[in-house]
N, C-alpha and C positions, 0 to 999 in steps of 0.2 A: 773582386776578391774582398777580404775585407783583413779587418786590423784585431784583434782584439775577441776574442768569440767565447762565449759559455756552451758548452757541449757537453751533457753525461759529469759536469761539475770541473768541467776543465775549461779553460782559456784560450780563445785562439784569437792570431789574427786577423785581418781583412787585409787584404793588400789587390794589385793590380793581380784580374783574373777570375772571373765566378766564384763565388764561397758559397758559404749557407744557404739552404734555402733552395740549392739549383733550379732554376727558374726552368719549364718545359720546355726543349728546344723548339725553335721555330725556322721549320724549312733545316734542320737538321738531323742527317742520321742516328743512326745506335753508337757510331764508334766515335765521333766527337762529342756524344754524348759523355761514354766511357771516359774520355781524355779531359772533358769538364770534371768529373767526380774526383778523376784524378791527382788533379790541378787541387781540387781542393783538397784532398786527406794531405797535401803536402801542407797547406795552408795552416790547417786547424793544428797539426801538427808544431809548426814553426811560432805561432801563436799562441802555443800552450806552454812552448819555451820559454819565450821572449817574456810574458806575464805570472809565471810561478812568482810564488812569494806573496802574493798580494793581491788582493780582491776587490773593487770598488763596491761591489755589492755587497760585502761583508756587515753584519748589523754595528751597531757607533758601537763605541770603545768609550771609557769615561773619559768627559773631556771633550766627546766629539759633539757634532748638532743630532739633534734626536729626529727619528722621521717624522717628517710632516702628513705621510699618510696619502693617500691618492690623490695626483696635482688634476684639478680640472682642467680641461685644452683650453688653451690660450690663441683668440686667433694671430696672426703673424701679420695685421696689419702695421700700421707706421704706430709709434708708443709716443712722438714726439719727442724724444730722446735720441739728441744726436749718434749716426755711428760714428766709431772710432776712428781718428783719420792716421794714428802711429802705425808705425810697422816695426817688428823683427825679421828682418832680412823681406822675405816674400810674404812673411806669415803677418798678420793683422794681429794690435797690439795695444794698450790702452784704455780696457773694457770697466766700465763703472764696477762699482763696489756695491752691487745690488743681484737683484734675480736675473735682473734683463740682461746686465753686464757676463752674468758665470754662465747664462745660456750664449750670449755670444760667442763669447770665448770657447765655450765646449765644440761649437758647433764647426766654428774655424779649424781650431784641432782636431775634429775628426776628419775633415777633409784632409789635413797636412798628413796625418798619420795614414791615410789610408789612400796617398799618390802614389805613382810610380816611382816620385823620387826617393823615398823612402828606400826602392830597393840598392841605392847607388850608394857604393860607401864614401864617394865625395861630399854627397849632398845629406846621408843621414844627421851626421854631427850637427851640423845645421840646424837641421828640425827638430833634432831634440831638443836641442839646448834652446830654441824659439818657443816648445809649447811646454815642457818639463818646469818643476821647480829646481833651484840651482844646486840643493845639494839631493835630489833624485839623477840628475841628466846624465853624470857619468855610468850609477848602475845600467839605466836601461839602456844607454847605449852601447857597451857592451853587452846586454842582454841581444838587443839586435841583431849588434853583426856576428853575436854566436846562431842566432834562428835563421838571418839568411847569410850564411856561408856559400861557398863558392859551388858546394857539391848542391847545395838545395837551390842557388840561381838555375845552374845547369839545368836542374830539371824542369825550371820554368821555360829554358829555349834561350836565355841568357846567359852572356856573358861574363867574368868577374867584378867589372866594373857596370852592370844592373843594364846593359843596353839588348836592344835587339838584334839579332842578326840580319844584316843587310838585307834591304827590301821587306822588311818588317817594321811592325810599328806596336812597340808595349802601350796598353791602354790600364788605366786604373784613373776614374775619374767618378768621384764620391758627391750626391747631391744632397743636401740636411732637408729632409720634409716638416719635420716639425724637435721642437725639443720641452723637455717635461722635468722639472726640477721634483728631488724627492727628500731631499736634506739642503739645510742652509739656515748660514749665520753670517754675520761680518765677515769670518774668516775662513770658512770651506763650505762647498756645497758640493753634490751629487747631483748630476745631469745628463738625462737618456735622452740621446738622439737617434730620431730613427731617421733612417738614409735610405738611398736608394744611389745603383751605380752601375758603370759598365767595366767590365774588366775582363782581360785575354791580350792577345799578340794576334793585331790584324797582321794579316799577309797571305798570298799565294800559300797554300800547303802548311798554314800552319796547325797547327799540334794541340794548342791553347787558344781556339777563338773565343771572339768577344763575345759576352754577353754581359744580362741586366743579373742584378742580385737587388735581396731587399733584407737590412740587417739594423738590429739596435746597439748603439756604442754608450757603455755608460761610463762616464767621468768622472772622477773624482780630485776634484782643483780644492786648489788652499791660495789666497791671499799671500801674495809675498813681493817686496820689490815694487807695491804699485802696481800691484796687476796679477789677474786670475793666471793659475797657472796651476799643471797637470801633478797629482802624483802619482795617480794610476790608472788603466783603463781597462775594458773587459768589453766582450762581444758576442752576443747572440742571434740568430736565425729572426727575420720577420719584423713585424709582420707584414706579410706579404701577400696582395693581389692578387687575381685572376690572372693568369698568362691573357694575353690577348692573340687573336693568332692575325699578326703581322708578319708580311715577310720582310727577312734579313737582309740588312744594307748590304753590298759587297764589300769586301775589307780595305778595296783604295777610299772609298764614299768615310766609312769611318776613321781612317789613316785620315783622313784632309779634314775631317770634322774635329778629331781632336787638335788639329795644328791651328785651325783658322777659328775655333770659338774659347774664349778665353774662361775663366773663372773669375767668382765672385767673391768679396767678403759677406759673409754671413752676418746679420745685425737683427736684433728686434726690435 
């Protein structure tokens, strides 16, 4: 799924569950094809909610940093610049005050915003207030848990408290392929990460299975507190690869894959 989406000049999010882009099924029929698109018009939907008001892509305002103009890819080997060893709660924390620092930080944040935990209203407050500025956090977390309400979890196959039904297993797990600064000063920059992820509800019979998605999140951090930190985000389609035609794990293989391999901090 994803977090965050531009679509037709709206906003959606990514979250756990196929988005944008719906990747060709593989070793799948028409009707859980159907039940992927599905899955998504709830998405882009809930993601258009949750991001009204504000646009990271919008051109600078006076005051802001002016575009830099097309960043040339950068490889993602080591820069010899320590990663950040702080943390907010789970989320990675402490990112220099430079390019490398607000792509680190971007890159973190789009993972945290686009987990499964995200859908739980235990755990949302948490993550906002981990990658938000302090006085954004409260907006968009009410913006949240108005996008996923109880009636729009339902439809994912969940619960009110974001879990799956027995003998299920929700997946949204977000990978950062590379990220691409396009504004930046001392105190805010603009940074697109494109990602790549699997998202659905493995299980027997489910409704919403997994698949890969491939989507760009762009960022908009400001300096505050000593550390990069979000005041908006936005999300589009791609780009996206060749289906490959591999056949499909079964949904215990990925239920146990998501439990037994952990996730990373993101650093360049």
């Amino acid at each position: 799924m994803s977090f965050g989406e531009e679509h037709d000049g709206q906003t959606r999010t990514r979250l756990p569950d196929p988005t944008p882009g719906t990747p060709r099924p593989t070793g799948r029929g028409s009707r859980s094809l159907l039940a992927v698109l599905g899955v998504v018009a709830l998405l882009i939907a809930a993601i258009a909610l949750a991001n009204r008001g504000g646009d990271p892509t919008d051109p600078p305002t006076a005051g802001s940093p002016q575009a830099t103009g097309p960043a040339s890819a950068a490889p993602t080997n080591p820069t010899g610049v320590a990663p950040v060893t702080g943390k907010n709660g789970a989320i990675a924390a402490g990112f220099a005050r430079d390019e490398q620092g607000a792509q680190s930080a971007a890159a973190n944040y789009a993972v945290a915003l686009v987990s499964a935990d995200i859908l739980k209203p235990d755990r949302r407050g948490d993550i906002v207030r981990g990658v938000f500025a302090e006085d954004k956090a409260a907006e968009m977390e009410s913006r949240l848990n108005e996008a996923y309400s109880k009636e729009f979890l339902d439809k994912l196959g969940l619960d009110a408290q974001g879990n799956a039904a027995a003998g299920m297993t929700y997946v949204s797990r977000t990978a950062p392929v590379g990220t691409k600064v396009t504004r930046f000063d001392q105190n805010t920059a603009t940074v697109e990460v494109w990602c790549t992820g699997v998202f659905g509800t493995a299980g027997v019979g489910s409704k919403n299975p997994v698949t890969n998605d491939w989507f760009t999140m762009t960022l908009a951090l400001r300096w505050t507190g000593g550390d990069w930190k979000l005041d908006s985000f936005a999300q589009k389609e791609g780009p996206a690869p060749v289906n490959g035609d591999r056949v499909a794990s079964d949904a215990d293989v990925i239920s146990k894959a998501v439990q037994e391999f952990g996730g990373f901090t993101y650093a360049r």
